[in-house]
MDAnalysis code that builds the backbone (N, CA, C; Angstrom):
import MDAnalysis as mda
import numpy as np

u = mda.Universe.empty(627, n_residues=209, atom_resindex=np.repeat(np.arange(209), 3), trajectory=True)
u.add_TopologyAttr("name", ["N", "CA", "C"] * 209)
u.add_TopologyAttr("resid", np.arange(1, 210))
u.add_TopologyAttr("resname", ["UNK", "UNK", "UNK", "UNK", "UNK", "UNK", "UNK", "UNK", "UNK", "UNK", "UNK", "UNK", "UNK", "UNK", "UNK", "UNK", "UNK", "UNK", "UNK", "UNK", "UNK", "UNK", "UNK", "UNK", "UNK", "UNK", "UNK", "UNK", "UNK", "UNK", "UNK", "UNK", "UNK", "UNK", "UNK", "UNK", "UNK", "UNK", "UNK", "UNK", "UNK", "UNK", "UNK", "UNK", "UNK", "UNK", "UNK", "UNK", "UNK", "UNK", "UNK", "UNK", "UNK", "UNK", "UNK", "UNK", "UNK", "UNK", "UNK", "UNK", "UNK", "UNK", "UNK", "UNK", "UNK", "UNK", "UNK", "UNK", "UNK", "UNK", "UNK", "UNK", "UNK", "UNK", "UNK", "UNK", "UNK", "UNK", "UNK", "UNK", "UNK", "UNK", "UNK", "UNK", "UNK", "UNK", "UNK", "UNK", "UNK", "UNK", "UNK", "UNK", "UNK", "UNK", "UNK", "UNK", "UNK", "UNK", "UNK", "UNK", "UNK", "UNK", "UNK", "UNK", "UNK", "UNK", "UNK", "UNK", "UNK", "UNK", "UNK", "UNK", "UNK", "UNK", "UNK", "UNK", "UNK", "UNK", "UNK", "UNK", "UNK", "UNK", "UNK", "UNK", "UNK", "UNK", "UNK", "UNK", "UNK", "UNK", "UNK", "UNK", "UNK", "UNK", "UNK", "UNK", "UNK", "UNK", "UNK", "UNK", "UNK", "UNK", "UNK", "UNK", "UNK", "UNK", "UNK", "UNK", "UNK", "UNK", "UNK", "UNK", "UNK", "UNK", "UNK", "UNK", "UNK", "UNK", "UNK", "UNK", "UNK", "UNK", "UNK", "UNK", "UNK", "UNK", "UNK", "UNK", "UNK", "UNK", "UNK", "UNK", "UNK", "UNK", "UNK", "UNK", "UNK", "UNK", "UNK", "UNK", "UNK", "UNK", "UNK", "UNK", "UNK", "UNK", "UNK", "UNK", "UNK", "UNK", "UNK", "UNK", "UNK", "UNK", "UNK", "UNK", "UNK", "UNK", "UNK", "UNK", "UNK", "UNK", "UNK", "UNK", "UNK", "UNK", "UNK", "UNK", "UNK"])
u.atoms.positions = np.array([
    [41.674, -26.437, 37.210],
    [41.659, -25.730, 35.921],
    [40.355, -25.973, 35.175],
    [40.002, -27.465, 35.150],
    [38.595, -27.915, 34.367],
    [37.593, -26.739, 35.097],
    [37.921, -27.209, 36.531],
    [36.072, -26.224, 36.959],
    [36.574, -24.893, 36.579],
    [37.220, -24.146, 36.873],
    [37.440, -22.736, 36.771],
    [37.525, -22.426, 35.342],
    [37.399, -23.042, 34.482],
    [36.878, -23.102, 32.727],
    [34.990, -22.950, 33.189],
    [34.900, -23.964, 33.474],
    [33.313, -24.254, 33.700],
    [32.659, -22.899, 34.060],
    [32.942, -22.690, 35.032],
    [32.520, -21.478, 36.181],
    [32.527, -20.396, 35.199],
    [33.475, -19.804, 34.137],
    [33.678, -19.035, 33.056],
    [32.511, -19.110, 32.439],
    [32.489, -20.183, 32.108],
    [31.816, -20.375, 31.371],
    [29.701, -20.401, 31.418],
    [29.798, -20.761, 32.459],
    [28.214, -20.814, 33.216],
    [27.469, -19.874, 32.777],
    [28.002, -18.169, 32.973],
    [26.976, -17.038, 32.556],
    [26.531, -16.839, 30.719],
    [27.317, -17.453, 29.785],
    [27.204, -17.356, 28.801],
    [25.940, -18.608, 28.191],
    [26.598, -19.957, 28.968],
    [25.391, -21.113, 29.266],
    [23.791, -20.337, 29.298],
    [24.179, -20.202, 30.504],
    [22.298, -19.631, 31.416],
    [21.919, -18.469, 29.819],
    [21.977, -17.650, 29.462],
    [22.359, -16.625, 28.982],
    [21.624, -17.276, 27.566],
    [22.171, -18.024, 26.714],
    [21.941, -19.051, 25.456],
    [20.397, -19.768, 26.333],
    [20.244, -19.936, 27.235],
    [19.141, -20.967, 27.782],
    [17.835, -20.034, 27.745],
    [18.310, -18.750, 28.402],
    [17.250, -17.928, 28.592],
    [16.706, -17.180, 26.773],
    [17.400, -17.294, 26.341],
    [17.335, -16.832, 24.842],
    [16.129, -17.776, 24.616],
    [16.257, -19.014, 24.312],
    [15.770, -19.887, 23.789],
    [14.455, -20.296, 24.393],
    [14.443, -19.913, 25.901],
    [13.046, -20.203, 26.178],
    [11.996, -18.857, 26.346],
    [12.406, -18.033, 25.772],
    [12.225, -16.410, 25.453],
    [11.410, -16.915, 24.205],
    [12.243, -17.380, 23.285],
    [11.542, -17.328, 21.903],
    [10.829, -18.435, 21.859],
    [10.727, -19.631, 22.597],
    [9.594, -21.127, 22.754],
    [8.477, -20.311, 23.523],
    [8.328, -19.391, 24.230],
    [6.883, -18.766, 24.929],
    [6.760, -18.061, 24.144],
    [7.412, -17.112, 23.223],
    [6.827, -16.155, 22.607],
    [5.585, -16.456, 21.152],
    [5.022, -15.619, 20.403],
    [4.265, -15.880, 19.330],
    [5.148, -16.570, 17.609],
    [5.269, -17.737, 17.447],
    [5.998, -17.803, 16.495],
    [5.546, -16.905, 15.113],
    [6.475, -16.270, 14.267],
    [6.402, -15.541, 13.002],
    [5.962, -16.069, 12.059],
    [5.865, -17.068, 11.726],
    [5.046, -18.259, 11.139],
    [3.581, -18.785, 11.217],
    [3.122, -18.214, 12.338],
    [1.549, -18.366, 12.915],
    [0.718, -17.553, 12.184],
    [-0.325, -17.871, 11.694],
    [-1.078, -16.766, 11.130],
    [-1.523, -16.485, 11.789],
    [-2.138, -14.819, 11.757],
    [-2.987, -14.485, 12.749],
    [-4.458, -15.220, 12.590],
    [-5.108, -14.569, 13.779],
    [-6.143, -15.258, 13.892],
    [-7.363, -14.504, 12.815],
    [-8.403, -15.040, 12.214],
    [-8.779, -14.624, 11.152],
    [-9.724, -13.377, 11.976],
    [-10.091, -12.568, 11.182],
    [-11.128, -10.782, 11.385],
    [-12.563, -11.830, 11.559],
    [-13.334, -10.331, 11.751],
    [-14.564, -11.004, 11.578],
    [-15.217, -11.682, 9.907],
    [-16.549, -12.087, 10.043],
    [-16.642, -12.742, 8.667],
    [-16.597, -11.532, 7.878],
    [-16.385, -12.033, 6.318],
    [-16.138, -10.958, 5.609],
    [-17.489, -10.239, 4.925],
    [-18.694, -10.993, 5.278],
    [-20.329, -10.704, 4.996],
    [-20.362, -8.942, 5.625],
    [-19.408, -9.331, 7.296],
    [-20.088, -7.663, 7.891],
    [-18.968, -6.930, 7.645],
    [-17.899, -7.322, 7.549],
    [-16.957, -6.074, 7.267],
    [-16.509, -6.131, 5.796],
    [-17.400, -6.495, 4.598],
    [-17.572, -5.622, 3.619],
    [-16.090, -6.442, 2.032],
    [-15.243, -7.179, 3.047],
    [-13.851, -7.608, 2.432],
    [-14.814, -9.028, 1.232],
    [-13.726, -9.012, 0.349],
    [-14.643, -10.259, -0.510],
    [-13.333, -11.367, 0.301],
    [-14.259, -12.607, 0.287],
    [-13.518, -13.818, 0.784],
    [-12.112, -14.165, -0.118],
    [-11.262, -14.659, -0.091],
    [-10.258, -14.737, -0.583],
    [-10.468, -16.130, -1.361],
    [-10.391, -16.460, -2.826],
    [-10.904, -17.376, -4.038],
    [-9.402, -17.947, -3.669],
    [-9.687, -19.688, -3.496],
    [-8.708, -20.393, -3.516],
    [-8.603, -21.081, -4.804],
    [-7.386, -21.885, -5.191],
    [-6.526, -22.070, -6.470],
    [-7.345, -23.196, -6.366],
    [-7.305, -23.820, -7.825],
    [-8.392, -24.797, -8.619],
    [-8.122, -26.042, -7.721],
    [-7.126, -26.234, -6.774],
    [-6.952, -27.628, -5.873],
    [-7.728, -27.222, -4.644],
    [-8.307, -25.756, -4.401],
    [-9.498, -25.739, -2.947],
    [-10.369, -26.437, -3.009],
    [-10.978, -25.510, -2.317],
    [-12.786, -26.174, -2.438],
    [-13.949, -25.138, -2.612],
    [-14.585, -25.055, -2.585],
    [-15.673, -23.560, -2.803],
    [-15.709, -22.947, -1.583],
    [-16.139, -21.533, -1.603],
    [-16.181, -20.911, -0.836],
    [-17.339, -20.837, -0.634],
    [-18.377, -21.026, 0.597],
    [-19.271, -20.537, 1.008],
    [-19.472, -18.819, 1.035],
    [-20.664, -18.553, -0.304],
    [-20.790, -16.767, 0.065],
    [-22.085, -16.422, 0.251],
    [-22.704, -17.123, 0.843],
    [-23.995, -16.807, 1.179],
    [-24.166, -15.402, 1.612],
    [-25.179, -14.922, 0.825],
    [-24.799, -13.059, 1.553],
    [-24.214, -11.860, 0.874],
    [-23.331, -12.315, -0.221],
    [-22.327, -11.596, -1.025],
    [-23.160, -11.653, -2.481],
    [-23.050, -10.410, -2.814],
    [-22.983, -9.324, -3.909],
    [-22.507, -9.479, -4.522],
    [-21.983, -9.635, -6.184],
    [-20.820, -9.411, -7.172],
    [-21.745, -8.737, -8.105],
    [-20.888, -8.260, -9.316],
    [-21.229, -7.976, -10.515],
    [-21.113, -8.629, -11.376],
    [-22.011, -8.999, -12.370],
    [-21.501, -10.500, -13.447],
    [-21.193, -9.596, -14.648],
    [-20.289, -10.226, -15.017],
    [-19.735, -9.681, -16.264],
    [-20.189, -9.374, -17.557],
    [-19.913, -9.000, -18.332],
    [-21.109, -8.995, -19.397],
    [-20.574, -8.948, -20.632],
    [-20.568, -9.071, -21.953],
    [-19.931, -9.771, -23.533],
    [-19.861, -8.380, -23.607],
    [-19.044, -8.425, -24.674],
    [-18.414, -7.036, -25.262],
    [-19.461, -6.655, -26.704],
    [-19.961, -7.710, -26.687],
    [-20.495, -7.335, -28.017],
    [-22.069, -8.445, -27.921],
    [-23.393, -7.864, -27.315],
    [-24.368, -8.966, -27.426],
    [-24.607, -9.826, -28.386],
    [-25.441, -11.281, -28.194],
    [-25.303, -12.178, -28.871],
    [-26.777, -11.818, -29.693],
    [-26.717, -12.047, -31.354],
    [-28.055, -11.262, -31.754],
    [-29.324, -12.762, -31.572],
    [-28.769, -13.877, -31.288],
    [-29.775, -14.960, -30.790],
    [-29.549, -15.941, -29.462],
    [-30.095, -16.700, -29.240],
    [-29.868, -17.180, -28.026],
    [-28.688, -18.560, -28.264],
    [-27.358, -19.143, -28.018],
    [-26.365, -19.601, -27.810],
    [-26.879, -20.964, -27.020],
    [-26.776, -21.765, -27.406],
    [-27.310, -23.302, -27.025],
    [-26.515, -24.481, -27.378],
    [-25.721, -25.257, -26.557],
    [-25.287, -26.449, -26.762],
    [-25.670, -27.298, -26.160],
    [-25.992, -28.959, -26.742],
    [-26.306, -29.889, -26.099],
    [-25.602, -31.460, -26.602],
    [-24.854, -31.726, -25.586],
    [-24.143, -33.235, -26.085],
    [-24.347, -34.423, -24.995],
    [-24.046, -35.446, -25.343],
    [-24.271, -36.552, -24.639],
    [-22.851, -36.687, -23.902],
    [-22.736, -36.632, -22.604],
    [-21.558, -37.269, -21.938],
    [-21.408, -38.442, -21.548],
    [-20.591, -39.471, -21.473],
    [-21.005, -40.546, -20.808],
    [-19.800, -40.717, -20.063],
    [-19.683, -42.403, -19.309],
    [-18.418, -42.643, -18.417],
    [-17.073, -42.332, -19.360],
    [-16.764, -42.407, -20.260],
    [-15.784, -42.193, -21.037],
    [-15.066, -40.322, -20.833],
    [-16.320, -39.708, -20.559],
    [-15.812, -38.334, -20.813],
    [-16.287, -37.639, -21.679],
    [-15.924, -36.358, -22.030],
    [-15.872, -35.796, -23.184],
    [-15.664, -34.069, -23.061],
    [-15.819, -33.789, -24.115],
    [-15.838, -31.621, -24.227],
    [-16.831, -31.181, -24.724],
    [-17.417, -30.099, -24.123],
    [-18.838, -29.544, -24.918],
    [-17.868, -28.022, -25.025],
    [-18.102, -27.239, -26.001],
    [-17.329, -26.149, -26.278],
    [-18.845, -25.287, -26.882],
    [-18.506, -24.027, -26.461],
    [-20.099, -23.152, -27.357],
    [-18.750, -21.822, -27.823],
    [-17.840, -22.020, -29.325],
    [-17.261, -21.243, -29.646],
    [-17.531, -19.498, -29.580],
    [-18.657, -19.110, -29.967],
    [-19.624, -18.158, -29.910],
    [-18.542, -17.147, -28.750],
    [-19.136, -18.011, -27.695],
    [-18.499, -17.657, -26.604],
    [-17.112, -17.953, -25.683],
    [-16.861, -18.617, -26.335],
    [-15.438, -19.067, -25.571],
    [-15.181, -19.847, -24.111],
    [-16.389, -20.550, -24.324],
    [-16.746, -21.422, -23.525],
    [-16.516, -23.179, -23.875],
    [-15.374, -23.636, -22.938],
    [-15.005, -25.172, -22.956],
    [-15.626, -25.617, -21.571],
    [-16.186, -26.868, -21.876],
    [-15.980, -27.462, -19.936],
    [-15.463, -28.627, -20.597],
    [-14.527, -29.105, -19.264],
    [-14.248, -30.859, -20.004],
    [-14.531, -31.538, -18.741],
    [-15.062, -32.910, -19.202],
    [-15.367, -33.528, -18.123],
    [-14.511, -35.363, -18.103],
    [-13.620, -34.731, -17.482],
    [-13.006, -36.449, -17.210],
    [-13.725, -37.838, -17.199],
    [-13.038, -38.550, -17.299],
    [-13.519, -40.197, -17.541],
    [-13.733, -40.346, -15.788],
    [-15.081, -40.871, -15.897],
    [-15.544, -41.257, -14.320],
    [-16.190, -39.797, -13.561],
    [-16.402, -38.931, -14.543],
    [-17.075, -37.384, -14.202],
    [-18.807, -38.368, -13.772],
    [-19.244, -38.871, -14.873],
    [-20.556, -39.745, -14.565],
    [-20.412, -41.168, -14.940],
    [-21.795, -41.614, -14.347],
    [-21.404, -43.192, -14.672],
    [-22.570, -43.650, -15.341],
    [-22.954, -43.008, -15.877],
    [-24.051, -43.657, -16.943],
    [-24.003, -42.398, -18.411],
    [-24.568, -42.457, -19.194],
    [-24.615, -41.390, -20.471],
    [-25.917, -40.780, -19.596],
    [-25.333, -39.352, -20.293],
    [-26.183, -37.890, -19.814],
    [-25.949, -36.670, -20.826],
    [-27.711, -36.598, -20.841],
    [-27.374, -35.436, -21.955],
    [-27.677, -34.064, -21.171],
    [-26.815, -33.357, -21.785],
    [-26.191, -32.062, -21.040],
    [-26.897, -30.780, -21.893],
    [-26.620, -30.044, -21.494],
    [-27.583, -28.493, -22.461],
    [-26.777, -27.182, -21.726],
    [-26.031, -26.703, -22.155],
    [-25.360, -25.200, -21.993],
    [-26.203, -24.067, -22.039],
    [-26.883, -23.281, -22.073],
    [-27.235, -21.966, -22.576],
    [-26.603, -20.644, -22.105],
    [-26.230, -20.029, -22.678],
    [-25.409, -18.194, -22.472],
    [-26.197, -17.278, -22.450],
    [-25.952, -16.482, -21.631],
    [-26.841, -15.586, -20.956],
    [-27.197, -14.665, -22.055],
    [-27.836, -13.855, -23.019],
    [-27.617, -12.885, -23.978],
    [-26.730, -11.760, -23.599],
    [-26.928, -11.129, -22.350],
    [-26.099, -10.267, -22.033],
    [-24.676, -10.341, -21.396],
    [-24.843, -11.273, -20.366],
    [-23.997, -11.603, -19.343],
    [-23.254, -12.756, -19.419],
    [-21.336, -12.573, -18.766],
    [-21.215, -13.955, -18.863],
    [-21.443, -15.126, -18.063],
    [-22.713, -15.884, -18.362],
    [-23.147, -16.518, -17.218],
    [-24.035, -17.238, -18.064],
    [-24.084, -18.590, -17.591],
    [-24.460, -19.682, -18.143],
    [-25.696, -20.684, -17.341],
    [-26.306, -21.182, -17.912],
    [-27.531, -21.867, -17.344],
    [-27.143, -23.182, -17.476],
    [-26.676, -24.368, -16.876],
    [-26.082, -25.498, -16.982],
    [-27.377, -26.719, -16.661],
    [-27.609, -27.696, -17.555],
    [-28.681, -28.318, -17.515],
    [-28.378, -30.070, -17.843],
    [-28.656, -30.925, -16.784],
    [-29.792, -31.071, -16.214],
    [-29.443, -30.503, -14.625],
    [-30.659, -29.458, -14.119],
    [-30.354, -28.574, -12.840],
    [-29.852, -29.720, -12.253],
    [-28.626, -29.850, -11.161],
    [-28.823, -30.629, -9.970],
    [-28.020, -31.651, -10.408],
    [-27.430, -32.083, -11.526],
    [-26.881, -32.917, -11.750],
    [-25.339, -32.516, -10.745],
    [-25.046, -33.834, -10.410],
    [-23.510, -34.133, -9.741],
    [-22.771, -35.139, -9.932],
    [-21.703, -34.236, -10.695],
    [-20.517, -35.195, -10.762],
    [-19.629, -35.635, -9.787],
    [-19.228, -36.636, -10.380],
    [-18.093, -37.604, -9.273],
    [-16.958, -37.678, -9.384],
    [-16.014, -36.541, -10.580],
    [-15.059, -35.793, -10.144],
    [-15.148, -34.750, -10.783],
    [-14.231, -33.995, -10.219],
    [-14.030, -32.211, -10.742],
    [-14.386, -32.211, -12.413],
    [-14.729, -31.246, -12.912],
    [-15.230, -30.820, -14.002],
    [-15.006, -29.495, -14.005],
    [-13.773, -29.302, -15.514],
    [-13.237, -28.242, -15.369],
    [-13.599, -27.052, -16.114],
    [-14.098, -25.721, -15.928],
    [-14.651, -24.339, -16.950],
    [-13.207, -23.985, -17.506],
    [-13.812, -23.513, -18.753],
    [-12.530, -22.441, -19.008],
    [-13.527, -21.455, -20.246],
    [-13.673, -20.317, -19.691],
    [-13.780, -19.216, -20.323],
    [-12.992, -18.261, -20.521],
    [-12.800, -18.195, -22.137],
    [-12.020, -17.522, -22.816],
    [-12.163, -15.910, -22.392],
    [-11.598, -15.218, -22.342],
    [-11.995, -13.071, -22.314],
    [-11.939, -12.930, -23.084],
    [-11.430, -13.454, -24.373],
    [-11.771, -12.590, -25.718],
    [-12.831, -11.783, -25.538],
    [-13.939, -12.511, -25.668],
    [-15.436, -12.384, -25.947],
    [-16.032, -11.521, -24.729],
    [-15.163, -11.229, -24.013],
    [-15.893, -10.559, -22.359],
    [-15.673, -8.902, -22.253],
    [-16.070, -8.284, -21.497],
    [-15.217, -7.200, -21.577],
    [-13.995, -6.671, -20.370],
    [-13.517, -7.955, -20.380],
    [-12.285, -8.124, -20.022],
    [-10.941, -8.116, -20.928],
    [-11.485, -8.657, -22.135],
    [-10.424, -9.041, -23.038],
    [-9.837, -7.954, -23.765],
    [-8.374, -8.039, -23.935],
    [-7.750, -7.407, -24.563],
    [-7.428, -5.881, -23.734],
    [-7.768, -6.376, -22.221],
    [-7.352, -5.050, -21.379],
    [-5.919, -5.242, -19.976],
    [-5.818, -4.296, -19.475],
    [-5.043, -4.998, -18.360],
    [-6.510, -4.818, -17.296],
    [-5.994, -6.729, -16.975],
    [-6.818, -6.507, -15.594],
    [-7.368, -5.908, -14.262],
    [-7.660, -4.851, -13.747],
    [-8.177, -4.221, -13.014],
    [-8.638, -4.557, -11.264],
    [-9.381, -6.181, -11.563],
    [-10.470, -6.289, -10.399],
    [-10.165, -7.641, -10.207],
    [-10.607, -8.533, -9.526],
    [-10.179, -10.155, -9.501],
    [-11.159, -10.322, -9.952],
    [-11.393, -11.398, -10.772],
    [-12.415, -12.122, -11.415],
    [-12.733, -13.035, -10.474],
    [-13.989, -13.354, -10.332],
    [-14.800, -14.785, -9.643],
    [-15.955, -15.498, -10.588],
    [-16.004, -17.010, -10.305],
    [-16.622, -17.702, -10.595],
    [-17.947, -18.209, -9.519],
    [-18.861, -17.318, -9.740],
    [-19.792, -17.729, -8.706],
    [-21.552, -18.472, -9.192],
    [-21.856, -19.243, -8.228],
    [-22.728, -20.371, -8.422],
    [-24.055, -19.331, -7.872],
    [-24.894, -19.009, -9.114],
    [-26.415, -18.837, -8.669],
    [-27.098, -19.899, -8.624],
    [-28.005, -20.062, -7.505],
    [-29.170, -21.067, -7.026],
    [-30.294, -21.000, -7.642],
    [-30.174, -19.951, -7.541],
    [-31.768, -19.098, -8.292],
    [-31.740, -18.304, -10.324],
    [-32.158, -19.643, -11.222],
    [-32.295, -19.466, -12.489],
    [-32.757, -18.053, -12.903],
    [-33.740, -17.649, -12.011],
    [-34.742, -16.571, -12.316],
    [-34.315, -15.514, -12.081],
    [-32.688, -15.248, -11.595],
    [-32.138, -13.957, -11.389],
    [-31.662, -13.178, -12.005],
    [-31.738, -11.872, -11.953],
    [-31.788, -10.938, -12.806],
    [-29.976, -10.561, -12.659],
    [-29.763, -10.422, -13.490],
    [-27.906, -10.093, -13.130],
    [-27.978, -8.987, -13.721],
    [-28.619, -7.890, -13.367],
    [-28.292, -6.994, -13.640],
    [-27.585, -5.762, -12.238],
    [-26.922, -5.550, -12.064],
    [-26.642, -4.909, -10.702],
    [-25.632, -5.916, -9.883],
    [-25.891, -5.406, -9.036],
    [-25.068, -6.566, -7.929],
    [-25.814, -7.748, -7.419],
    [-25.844, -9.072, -7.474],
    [-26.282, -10.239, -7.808],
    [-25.926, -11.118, -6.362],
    [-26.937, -11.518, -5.851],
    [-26.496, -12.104, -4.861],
    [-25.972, -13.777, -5.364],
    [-25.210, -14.112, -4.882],
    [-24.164, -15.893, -4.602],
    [-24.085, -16.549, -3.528],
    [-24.747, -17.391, -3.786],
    [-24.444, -18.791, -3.082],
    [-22.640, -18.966, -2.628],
    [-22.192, -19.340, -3.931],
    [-21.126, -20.079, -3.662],
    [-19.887, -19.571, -4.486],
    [-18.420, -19.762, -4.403],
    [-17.724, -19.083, -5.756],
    [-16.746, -20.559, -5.412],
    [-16.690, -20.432, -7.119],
    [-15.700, -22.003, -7.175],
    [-14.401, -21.544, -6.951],
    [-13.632, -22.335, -7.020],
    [-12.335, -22.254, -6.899],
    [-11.745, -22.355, -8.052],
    [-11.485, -21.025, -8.669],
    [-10.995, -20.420, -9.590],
    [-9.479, -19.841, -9.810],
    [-9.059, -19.777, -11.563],
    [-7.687, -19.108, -11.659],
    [-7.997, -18.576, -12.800],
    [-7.276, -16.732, -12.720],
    [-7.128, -16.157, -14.287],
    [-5.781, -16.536, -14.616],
    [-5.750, -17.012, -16.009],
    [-4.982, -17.331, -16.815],
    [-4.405, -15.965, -17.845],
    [-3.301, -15.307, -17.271],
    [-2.501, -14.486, -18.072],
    [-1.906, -14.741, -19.712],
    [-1.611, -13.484, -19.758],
    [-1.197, -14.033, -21.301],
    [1.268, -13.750, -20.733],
    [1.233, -14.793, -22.193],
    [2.769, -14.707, -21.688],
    [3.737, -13.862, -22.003],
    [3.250, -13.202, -23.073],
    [3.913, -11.977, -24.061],
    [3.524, -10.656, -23.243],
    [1.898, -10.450, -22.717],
    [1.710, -9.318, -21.863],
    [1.081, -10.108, -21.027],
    [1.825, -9.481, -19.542],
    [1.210, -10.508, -18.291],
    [0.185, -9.436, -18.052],
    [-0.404, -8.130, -17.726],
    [-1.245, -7.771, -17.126],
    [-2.859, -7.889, -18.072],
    [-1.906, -8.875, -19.615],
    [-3.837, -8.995, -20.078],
    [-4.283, -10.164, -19.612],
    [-5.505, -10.061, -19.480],
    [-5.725, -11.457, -18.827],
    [-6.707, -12.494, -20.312],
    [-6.316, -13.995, -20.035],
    [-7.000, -14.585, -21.558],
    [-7.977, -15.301, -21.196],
    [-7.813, -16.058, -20.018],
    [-9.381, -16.797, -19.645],
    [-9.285, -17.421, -18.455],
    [-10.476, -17.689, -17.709],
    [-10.558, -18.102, -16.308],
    [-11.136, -19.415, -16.288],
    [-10.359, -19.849, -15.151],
    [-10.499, -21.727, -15.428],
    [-11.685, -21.578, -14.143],
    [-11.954, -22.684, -14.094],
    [-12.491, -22.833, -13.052],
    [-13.292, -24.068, -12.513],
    [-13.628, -24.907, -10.816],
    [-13.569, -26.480, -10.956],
    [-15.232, -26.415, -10.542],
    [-16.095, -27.011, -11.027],
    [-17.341, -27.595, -10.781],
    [-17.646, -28.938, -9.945],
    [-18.664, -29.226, -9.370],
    [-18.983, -30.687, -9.191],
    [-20.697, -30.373, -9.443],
    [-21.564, -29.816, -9.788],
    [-22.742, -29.965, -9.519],
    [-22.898, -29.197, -11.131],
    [-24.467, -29.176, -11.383],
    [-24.769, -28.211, -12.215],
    [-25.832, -27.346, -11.847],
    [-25.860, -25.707, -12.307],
    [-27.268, -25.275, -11.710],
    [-26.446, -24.122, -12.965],
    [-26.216, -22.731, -12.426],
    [-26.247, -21.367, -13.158],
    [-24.943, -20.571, -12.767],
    [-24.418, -20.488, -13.289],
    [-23.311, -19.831, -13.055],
    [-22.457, -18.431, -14.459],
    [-21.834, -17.421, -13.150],
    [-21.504, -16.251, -13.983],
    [-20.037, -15.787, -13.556],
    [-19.329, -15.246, -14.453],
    [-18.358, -14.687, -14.520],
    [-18.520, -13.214, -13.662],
    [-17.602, -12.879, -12.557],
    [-18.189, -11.840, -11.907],
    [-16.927, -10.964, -11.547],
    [-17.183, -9.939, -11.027],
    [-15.976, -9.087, -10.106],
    [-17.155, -8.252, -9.283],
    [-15.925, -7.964, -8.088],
    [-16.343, -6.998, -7.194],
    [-17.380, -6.073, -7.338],
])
């Protein structure tokens, strides 16, 4: 009686076995595919990871930098002393905070902001300086001509090398930080300001596609 249960039973066995090693050879659904070519020749912008990435290498890439809704009628200048303790340099004007955590540097350093007259994009000084942890942007859209619209385009935070560049047009980038737009909570499609993480200083602009 036991075997002649068994024997019943065998084709349903094999049957469950072959299932299972069907789906262990096959491609799991969970795998990402394998990535396209780079996104330099086929034209796609790289995909901006959340303020815990790391920068994106864009050597090659184009954006448009953003530009104030309303020009500034003089030139926008802040300069404060940071030291190991920390601190905030803010240029209200523009709606520009960076804060820099305790252990950002380890000696006092004096720092110098300047805003682009036209564009939102900033000249960060002393060139070359590097911090020794994240150092965080946050630009407000009020002041952009982003603000007070529904968002349209993804915003990027990208690192010019070159001081002497003209942002007018499409602007070549080095690098784009690892950035987030910050929605509003009453209307989600306006957008209020874009954070974004630093470690170095040189020139940097608010951009889209």
């Amino acid at each position: 009686m036991i075997r002649s249960r068994l024997f019943r039973s065998l084709p349903a066995i094999l049957s469950i076995l072959v299932i299972a090693s069907c789906s262990d050879s096959g491609p799991s659904s969970l795998t990402a595919p394998a990535e396209s070519a780079d996104h330099r020749s086929s034209g796609a912008l790289p995909a901006v990871p959340g303020l815990s990435g790391l920068p994106v290498d864009a050597t090659g890439l184009e954006l448009r930098a953003a530009w104030w809704n309303k020009k500034h009628s003089h030139q926008v200048r802040v300069s404060k002393t940071i030291d190991a303790s920390g601190g905030i340099i803010s240029i209200p004007e523009t709606g520009l905070t960076v804060s820099f955590p305790a252990g950002a540097v380890a000696a006092p350093i004096t720092i110098t902001i300047t805003a682009d007259e036209d564009y939102v994009a900033y000249k960060m000084e002393p060139t070359g300086t590097r911090f020794l942890k994240d150092v965080k942007v946050t630009q407000s859209l009020a002041a952009t001509e982003f603000g007070l619209r529904p968002l349209r385009t993804q915003l990027f935070a990208a690192y010019i090398a070159d001081d002497r560049e003209k942002l007018s047009g499409k602007v070549p980038v080095l690098e784009l930080e690892p950035s987030e737009t910050i929605f509003s909570l009453l209307q989600p499609l306006i957008p209020q300001a874009q954070v974004w993480i630093i470690r170095h200083f040189s020139r940097y602009m608010l951009a889209s596609g």
